[in-house]
Backbone as a printed PyTorch tensor [residue, N CA C, xyz], in Angstrom:
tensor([[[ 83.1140, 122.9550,  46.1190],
         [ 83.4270, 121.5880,  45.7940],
         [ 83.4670, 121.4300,  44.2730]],

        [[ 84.4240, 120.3340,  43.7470],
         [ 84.5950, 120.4030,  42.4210],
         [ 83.2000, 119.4350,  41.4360]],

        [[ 83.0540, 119.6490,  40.9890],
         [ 82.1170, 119.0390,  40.0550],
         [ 82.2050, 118.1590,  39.5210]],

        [[ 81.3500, 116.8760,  39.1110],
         [ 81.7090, 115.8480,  39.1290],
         [ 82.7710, 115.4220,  38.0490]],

        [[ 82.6000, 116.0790,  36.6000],
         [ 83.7600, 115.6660,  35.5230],
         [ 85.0030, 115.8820,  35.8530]],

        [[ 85.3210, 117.2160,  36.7390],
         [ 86.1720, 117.7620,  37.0850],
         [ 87.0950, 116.7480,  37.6010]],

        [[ 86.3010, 116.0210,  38.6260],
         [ 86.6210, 114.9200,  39.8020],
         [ 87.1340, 113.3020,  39.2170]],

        [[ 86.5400, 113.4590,  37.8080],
         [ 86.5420, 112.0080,  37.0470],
         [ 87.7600, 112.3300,  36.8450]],

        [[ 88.3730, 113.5220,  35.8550],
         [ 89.6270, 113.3130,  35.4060],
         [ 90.7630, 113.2640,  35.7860]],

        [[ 90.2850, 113.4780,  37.8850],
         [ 91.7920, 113.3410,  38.4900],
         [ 92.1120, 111.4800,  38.3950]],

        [[ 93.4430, 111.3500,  38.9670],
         [ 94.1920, 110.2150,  38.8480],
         [ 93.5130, 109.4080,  40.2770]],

        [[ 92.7760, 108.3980,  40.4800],
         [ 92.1700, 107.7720,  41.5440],
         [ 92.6590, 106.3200,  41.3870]],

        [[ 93.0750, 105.8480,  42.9900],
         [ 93.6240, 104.7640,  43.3640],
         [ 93.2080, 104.3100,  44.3570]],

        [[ 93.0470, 102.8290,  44.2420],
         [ 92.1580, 101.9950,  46.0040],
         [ 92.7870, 102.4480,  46.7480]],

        [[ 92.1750, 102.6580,  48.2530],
         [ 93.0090, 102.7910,  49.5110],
         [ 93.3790, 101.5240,  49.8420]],

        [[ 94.3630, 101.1170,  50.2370],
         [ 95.2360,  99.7690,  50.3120],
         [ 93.6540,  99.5600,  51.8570]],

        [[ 93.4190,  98.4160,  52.2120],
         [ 92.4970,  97.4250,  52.6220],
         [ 91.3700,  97.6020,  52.1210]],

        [[ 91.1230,  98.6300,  51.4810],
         [ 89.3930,  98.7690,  51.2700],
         [ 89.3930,  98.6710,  49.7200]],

        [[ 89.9500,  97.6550,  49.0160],
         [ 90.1020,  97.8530,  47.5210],
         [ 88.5280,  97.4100,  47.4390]],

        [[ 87.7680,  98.3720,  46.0710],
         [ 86.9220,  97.9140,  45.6170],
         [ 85.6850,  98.6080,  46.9960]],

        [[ 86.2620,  99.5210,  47.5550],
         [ 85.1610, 100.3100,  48.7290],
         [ 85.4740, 101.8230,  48.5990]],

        [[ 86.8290, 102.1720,  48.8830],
         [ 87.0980, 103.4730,  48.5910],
         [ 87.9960, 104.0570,  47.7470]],

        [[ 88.4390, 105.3430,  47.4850],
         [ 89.6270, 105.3040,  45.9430],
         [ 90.1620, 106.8380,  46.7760]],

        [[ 91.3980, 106.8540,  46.2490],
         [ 92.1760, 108.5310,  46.8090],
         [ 92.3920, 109.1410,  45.8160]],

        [[ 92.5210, 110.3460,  45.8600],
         [ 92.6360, 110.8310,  44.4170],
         [ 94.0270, 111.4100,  44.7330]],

        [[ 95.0230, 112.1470,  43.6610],
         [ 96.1220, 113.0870,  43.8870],
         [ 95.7730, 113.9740,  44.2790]],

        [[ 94.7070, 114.9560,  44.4420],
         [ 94.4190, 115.9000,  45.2460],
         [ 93.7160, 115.8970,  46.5480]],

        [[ 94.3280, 114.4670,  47.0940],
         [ 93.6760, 114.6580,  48.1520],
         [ 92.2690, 114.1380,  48.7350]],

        [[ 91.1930, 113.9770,  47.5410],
         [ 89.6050, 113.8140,  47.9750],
         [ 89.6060, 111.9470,  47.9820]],

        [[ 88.7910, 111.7400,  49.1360],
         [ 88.7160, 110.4620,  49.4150],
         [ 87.4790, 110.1810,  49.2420]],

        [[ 86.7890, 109.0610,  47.7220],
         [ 85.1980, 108.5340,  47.4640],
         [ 85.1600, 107.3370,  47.9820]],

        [[ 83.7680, 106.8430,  48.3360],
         [ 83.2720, 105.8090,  48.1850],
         [ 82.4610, 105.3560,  46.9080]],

        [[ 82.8460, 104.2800,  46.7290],
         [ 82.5020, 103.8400,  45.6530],
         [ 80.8380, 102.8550,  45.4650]],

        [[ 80.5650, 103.3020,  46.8370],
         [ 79.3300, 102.7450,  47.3870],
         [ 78.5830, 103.9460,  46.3030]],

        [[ 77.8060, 103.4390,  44.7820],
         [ 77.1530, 104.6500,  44.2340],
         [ 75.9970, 105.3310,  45.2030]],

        [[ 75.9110, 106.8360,  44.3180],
         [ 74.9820, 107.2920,  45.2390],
         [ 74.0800, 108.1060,  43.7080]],

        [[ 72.4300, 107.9570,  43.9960],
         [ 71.9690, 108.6900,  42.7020],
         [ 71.6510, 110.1770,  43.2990]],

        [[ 73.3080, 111.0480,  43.0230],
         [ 72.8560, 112.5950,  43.5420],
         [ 71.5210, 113.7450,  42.6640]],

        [[ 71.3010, 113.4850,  41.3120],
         [ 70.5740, 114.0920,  40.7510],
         [ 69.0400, 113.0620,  40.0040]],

        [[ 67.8160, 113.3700,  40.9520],
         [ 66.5560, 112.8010,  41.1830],
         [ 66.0700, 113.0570,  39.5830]],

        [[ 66.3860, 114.6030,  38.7540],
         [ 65.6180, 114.8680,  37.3020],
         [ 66.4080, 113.5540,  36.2890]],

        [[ 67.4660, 113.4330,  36.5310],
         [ 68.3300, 112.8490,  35.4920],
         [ 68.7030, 112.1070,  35.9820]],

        [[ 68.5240, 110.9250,  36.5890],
         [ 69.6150, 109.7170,  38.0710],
         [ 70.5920, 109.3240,  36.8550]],

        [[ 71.7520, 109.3030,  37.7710],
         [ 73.2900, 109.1280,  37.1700],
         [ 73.9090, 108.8980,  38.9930]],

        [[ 74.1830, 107.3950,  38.8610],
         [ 74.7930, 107.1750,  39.4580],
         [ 76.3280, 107.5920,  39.9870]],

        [[ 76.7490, 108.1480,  41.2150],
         [ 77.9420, 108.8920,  41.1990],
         [ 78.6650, 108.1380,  42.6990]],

        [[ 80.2170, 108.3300,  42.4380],
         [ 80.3010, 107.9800,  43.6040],
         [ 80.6380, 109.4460,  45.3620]],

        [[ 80.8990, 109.1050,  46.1070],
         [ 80.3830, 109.9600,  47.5080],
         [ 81.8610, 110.2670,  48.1980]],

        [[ 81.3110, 111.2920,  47.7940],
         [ 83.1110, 112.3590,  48.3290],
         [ 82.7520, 112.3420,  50.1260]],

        [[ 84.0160, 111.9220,  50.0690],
         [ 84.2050, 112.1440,  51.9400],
         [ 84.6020, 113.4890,  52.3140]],

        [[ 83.7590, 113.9600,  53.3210],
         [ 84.2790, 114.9100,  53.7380],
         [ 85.6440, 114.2650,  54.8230]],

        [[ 86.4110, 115.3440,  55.0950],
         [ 87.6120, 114.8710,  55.4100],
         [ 86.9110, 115.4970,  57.5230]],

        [[ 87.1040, 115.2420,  58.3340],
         [ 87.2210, 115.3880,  59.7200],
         [ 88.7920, 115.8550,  60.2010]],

        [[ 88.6040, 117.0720,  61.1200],
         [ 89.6810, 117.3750,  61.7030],
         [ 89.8790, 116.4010,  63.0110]],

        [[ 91.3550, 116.3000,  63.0760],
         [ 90.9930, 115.0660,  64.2650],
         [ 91.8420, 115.4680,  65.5780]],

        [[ 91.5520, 116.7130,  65.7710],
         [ 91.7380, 117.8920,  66.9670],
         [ 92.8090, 118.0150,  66.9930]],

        [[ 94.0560, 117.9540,  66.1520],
         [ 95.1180, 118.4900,  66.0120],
         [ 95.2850, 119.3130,  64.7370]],

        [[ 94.5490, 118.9810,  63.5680],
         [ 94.6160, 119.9760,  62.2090],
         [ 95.0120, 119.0600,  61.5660]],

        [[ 95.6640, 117.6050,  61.4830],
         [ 95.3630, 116.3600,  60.0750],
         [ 93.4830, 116.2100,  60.0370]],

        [[ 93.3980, 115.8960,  58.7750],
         [ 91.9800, 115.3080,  57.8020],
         [ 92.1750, 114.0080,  58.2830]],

        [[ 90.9580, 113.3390,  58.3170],
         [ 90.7910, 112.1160,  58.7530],
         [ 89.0960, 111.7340,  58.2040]],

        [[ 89.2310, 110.6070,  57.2860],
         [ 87.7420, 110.2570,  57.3250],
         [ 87.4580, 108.3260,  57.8750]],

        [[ 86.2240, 108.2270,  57.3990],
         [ 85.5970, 107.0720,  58.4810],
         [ 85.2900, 106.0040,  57.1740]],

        [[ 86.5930, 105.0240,  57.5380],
         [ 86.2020, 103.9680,  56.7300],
         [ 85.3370, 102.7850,  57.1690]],

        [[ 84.9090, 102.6570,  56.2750],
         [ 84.2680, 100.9600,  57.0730],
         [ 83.7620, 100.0800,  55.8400]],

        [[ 84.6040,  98.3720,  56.6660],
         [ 84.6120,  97.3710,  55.6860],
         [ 84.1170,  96.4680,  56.4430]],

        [[ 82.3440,  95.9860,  56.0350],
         [ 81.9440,  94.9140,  56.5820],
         [ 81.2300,  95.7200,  58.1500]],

        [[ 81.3130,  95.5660,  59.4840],
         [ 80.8300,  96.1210,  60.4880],
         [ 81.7100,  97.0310,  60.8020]],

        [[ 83.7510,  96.6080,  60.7500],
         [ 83.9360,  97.5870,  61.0060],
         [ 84.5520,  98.9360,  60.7620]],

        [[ 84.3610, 100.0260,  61.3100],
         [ 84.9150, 101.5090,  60.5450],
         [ 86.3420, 101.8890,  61.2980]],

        [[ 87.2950, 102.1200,  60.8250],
         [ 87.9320, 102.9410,  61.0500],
         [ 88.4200, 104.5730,  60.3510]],

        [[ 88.9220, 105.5540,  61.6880],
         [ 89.3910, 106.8980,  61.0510],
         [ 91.1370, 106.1670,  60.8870]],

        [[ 91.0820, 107.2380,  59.5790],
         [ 91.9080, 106.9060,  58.9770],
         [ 92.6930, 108.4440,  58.3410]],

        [[ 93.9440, 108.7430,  58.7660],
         [ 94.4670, 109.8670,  58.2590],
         [ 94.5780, 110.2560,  56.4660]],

        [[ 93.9220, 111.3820,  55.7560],
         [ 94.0470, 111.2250,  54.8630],
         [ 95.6790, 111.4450,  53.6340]],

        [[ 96.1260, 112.3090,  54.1550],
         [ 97.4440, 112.1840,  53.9620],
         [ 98.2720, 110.8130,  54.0860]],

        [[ 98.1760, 110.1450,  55.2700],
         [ 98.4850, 109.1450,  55.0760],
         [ 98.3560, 107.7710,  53.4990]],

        [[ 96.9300, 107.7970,  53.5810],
         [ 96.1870, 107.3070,  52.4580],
         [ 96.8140, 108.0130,  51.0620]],

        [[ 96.3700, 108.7850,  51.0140],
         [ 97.2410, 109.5020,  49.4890],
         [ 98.5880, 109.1780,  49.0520]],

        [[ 99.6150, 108.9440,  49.9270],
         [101.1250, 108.5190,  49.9650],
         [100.8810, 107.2210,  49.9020]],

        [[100.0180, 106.4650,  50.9100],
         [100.7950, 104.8290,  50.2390],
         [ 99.7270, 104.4950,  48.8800]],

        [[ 98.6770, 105.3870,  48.5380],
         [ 98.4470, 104.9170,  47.4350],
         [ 99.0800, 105.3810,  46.4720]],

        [[ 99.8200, 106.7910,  46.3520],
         [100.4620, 106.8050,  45.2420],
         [102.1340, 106.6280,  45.4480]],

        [[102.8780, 106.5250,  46.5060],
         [104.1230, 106.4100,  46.9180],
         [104.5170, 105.2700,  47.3870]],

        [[103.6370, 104.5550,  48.1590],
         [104.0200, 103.0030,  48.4250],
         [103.8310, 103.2760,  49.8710]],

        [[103.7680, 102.1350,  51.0120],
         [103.6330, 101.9280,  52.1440],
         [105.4290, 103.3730,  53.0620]],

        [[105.1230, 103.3790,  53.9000],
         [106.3820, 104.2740,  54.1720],
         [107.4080, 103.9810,  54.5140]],

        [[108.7810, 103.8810,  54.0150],
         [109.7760, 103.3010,  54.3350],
         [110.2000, 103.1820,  55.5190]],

        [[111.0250, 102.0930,  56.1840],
         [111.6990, 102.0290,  57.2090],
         [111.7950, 103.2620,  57.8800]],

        [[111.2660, 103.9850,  59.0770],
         [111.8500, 105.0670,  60.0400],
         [111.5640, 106.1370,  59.3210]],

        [[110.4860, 106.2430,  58.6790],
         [109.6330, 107.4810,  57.9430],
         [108.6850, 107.2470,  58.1490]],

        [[107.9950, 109.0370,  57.8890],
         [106.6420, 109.6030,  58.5520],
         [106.6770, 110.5340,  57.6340]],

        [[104.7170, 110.5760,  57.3190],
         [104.5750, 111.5370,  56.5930],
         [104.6590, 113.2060,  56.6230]],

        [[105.3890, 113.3050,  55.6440],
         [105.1550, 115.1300,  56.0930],
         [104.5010, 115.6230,  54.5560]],

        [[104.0870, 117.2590,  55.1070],
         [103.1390, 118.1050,  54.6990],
         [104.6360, 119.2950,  54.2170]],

        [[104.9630, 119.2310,  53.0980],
         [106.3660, 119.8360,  52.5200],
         [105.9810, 121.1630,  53.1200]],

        [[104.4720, 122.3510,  52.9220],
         [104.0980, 123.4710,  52.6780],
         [103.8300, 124.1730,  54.2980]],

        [[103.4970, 122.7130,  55.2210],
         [103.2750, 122.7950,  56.4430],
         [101.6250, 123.3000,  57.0440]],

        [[101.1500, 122.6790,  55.7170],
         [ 99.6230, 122.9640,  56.1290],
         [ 98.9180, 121.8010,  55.8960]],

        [[ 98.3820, 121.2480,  57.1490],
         [ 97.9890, 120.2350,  57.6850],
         [ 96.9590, 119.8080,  56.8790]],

        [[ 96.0880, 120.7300,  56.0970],
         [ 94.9840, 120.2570,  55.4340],
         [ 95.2630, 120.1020,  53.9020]],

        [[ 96.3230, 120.3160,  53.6200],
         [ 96.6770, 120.0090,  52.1430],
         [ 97.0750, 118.8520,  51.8930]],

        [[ 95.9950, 118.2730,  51.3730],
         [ 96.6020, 116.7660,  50.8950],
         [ 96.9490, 116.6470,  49.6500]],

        [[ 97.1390, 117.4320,  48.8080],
         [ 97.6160, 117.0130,  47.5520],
         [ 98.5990, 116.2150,  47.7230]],

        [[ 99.2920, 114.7900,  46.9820],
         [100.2290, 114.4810,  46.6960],
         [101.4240, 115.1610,  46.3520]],

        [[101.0090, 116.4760,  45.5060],
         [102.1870, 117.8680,  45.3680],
         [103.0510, 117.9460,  46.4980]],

        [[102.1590, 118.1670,  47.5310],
         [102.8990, 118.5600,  49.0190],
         [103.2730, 117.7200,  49.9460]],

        [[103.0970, 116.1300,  49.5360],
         [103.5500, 115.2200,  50.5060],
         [104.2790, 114.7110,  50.3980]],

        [[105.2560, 113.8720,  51.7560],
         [106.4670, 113.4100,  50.9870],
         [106.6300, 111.9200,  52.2430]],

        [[107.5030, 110.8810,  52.2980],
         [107.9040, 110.2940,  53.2420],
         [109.2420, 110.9820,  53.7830]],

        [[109.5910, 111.1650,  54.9270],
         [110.7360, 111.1920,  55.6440],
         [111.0730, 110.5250,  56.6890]],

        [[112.2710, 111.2220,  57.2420],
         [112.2470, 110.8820,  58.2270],
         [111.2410, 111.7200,  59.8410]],

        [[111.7050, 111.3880,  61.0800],
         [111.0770, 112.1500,  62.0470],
         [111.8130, 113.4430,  61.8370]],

        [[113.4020, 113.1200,  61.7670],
         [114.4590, 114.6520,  62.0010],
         [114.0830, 115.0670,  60.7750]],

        [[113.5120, 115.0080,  59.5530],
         [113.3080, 115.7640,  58.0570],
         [111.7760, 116.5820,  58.6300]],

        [[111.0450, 115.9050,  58.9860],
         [109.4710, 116.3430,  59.6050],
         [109.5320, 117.8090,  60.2520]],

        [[110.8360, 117.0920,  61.6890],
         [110.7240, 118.0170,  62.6390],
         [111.6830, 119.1800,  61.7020]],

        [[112.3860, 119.4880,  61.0870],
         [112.8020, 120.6720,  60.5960],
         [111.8890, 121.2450,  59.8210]],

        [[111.3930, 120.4400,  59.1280],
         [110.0650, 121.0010,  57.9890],
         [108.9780, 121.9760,  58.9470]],

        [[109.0450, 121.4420,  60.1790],
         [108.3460, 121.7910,  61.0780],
         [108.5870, 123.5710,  61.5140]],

        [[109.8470, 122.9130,  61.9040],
         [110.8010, 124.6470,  62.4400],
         [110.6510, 126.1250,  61.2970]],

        [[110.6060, 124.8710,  60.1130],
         [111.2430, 126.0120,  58.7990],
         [109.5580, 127.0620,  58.4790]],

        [[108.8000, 125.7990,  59.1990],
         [107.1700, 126.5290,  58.3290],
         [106.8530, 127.0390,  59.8160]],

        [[106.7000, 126.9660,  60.8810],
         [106.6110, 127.4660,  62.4280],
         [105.8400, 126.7670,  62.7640]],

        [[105.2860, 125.7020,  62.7210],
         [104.1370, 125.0150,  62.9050],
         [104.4550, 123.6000,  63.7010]],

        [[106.3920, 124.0780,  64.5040],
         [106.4850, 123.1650,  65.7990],
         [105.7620, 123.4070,  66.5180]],

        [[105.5770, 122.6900,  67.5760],
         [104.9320, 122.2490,  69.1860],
         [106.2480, 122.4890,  70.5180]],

        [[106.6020, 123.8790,  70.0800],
         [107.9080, 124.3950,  71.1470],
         [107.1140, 125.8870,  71.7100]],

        [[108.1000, 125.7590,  72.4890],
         [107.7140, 127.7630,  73.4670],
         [106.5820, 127.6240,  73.7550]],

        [[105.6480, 128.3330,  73.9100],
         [104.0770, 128.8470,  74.3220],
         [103.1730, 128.0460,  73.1590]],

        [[103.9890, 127.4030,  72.2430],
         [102.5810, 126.3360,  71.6490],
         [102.9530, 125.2150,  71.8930]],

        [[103.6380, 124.8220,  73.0270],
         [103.3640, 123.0220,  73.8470],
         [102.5890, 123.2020,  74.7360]],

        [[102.3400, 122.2610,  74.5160],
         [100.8200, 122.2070,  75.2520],
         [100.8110, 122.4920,  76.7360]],

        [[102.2710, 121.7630,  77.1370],
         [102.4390, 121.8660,  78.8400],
         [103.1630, 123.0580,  79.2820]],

        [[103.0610, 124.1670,  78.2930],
         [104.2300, 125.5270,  78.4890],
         [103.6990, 125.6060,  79.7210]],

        [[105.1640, 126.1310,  80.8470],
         [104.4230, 127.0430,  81.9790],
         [105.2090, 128.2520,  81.9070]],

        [[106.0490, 128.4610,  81.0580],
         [106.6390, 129.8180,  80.8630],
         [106.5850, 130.4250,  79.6330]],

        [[106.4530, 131.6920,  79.8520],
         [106.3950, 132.2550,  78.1090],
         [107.8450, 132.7440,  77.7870]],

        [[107.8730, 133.2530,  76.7700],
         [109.4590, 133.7600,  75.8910],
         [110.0020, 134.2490,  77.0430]],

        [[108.9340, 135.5150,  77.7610],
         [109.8600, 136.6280,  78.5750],
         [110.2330, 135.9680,  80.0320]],

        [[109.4050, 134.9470,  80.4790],
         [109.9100, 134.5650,  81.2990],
         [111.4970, 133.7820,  81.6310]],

        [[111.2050, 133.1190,  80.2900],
         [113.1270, 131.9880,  79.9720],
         [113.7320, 133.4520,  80.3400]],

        [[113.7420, 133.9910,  79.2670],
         [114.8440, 135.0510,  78.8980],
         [115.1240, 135.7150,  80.8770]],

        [[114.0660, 135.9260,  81.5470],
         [114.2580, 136.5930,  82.8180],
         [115.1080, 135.4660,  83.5890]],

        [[114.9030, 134.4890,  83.6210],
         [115.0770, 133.1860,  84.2660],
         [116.7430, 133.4450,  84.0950]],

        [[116.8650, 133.2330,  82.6940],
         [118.3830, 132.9410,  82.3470],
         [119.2930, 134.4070,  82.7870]],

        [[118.6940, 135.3060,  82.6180],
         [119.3750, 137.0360,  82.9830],
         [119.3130, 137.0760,  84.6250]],

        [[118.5400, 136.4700,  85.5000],
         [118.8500, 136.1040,  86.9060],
         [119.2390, 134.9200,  87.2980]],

        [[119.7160, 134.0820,  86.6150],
         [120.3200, 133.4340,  87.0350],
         [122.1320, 134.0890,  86.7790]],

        [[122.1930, 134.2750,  85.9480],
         [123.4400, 134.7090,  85.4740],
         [123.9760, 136.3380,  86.5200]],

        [[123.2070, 136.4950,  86.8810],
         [123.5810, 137.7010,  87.7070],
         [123.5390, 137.3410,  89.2030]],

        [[123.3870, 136.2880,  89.4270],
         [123.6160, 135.1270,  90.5930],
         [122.5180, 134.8600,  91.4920]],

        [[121.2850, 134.9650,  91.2030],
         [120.3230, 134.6790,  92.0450],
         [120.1980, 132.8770,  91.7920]],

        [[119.3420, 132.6390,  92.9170],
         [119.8810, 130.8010,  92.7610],
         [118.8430, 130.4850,  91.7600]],

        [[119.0700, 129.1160,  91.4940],
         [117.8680, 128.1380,  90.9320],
         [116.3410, 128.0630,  92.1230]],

        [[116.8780, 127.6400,  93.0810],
         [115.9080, 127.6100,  94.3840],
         [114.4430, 128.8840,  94.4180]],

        [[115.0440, 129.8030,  94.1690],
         [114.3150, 130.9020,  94.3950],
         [113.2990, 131.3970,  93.3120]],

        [[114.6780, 131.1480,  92.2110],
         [113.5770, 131.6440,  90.9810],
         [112.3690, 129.8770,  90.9320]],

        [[112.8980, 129.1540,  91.4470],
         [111.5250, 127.8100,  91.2230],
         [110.5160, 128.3490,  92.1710]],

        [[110.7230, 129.0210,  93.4850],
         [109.4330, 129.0780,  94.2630],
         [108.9040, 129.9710,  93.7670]],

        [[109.7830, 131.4220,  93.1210],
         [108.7480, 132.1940,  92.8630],
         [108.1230, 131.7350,  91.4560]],

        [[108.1910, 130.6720,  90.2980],
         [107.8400, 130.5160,  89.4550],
         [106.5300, 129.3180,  89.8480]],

        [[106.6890, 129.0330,  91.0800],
         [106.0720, 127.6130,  91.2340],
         [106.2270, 126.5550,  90.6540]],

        [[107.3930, 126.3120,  90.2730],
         [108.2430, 125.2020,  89.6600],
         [108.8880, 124.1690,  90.3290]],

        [[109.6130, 123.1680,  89.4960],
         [110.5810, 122.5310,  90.8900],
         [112.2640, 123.1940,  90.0340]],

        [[112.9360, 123.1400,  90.8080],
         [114.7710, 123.4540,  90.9450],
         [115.0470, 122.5720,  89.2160]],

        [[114.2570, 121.6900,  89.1930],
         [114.7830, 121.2600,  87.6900],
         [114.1780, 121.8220,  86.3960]],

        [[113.4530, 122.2300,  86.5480],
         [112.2450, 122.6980,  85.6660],
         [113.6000, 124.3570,  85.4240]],

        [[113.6800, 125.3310,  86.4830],
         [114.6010, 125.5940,  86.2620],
         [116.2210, 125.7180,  85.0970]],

        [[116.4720, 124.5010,  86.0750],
         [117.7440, 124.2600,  85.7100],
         [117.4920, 123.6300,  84.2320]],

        [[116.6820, 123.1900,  83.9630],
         [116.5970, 122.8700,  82.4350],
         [116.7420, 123.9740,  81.6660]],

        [[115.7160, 125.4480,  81.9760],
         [115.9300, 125.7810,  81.3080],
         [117.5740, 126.5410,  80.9630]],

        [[117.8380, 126.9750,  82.3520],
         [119.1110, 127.4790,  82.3470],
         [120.3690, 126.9780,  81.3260]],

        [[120.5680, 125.4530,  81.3920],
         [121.3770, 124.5890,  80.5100],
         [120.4160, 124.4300,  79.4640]],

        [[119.4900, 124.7910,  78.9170],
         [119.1500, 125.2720,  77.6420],
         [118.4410, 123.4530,  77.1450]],

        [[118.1350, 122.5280,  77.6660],
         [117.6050, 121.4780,  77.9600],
         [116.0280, 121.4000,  77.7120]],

        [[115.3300, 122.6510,  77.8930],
         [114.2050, 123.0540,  77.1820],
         [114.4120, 124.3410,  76.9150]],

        [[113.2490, 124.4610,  76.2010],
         [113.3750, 126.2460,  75.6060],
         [114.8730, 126.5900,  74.9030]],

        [[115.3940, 125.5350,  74.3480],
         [116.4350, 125.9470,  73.8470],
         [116.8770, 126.6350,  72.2450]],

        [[115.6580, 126.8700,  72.0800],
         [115.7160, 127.5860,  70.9360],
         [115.5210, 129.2790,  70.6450]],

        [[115.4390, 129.6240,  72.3150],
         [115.8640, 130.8270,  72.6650],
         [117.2550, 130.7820,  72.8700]]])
């Protein structure tokens, strides 16, 4: 963790509702401004770095609270509208580098969903093939699917032996999922 001067000389801005409670910095670290006296030989009031929470997908998220109540709050999010502005019309934040825990301002940007989802493709860190969550087939299976179907075995057959239904199938066949094989 960086040290406290270190921490003074980054660029810090209110989080839009909690002005005058918490501040974001360009790199990312989210304080409260609630002081805290960390050193008992010398007391020097400082303010209290949030640790950031994974919030079971791989975004940072910490726990605000104004008055009784707290909310989690994405930190990436926070960093962009404090230093970029609220997010334009039909934009979402993305992570340029594709690593979920980098909040620098460096690496963030507003887009769109279709700018996201390519950013997505380009760094591998979509939610397609064997990393959706609901996969029931892996690579080798499409690829078998589509090489018997094409050599004329039905849809019907390859679903019972896959334990599928006839559409699940036929999706993949017309390339409707898994189409990036």
């Amino acid at each position: 963790m960086a040290d406290y001067d270190s921490i003074q000389r980054e660029d810090w801005r209110s989080v839009e509702g909690y002005d005058g409670l918490y501040e974001v910095s360009e790199n990312g670290s989210v304080r409260s401004l609630r002081f805290r006296n960390r050193n008992i030989d010398a007391p020097r009031l400082v303010p209290l770095i949030l640790k950031g929470i994974d919030s079971g997908n791989g975004y940072l998220r910490v726990a605000l609270q104004a008055g009784n109540v707290s909310r989690l709050r994405s930190i990436h999010r926070i960093v962009l509208i404090a230093f970029r502005g609220p997010a334009p019309a039909g934009c979402e934040a993305m992570h340029l580098d594709g690593t979920r825990t980098n909040n620098r301002l460096s690496n963030l940007a507003w887009g769109t969903r279709k700018e996201n989802h390519s950013h997505k493709i380009q760094h591998g860190t979509t939610q397609r093939g064997i990393r959706q969550w609901r996969a029931r087939f892996t690579e080798k299976d499409v690829l078998e699917i589509r090489a018997a179907v094409s050599a004329g075995v039905r849809q019907t057959d390859l679903a019972d032996e896959f334990g599928v239904t006839k559409s699940a199938i036929h999706a993949i066949v017309a390339r409707k999922s898994w189409a990036h094989l």
